[in-house]
N, C-alpha and C positions, 0 to 999 in steps of 0.2 A: 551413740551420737545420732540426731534425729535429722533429717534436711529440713532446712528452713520451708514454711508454707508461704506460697507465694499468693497476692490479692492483688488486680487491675484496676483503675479506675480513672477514665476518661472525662477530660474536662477543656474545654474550647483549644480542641486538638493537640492537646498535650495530655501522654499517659502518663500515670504514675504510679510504679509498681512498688508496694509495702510488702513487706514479709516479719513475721516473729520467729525465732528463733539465735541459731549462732550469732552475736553481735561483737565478736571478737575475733575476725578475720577480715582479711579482705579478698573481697569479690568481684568476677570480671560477669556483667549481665548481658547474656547471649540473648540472639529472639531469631527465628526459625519460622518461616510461612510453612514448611512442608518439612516430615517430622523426618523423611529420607533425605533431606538436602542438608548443607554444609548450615552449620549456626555461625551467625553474625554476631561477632561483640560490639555492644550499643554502648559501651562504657564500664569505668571500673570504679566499685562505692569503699573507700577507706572503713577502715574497723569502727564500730559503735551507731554506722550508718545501719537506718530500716529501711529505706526507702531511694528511690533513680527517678526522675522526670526527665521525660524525652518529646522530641516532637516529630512529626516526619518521618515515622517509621510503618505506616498505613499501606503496605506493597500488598495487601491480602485481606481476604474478609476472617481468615483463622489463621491465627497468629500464636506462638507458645514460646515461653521465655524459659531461663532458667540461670542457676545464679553459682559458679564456677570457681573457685577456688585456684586461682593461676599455679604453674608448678616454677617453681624456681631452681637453680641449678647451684 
């Protein structure tokens, strides 16, 4: 099973991150300024979802996302 590939794309200050891949789970979307600091959940996209628009989350000139698999109990 491969990770989904993640693509950014900015548009009057709202980002919107696409990905291809697994589209049969659900995902929690983390975003991280600095790759040794705590990730931030920006949101969680239900199964069949490719895509999260966000706004307001500009604390950094490099920014890196990544897309989370919550564990449940």
């Amino acid at each position: 099973m491969s990770s989904p590939q993640l693509a950014l794309t900015v548009s009057n200050m709202t980002q919107n991150l696409q990905w291809a891949g697994l589209t049969h789970v659900v995902y929690d979307v983390q975003g991280v300024t600095n790759l040794l600091g705590s990730w931030t959940t920006l949101g969680r996209v239900a199964n069949t979802a490719t895509n999260f628009s966000f706004t307001n989350w500009n604390s950094g000139p490099q920014q890196f996302y990544r897309l989370v698999v919550p564990w449940r109990l």
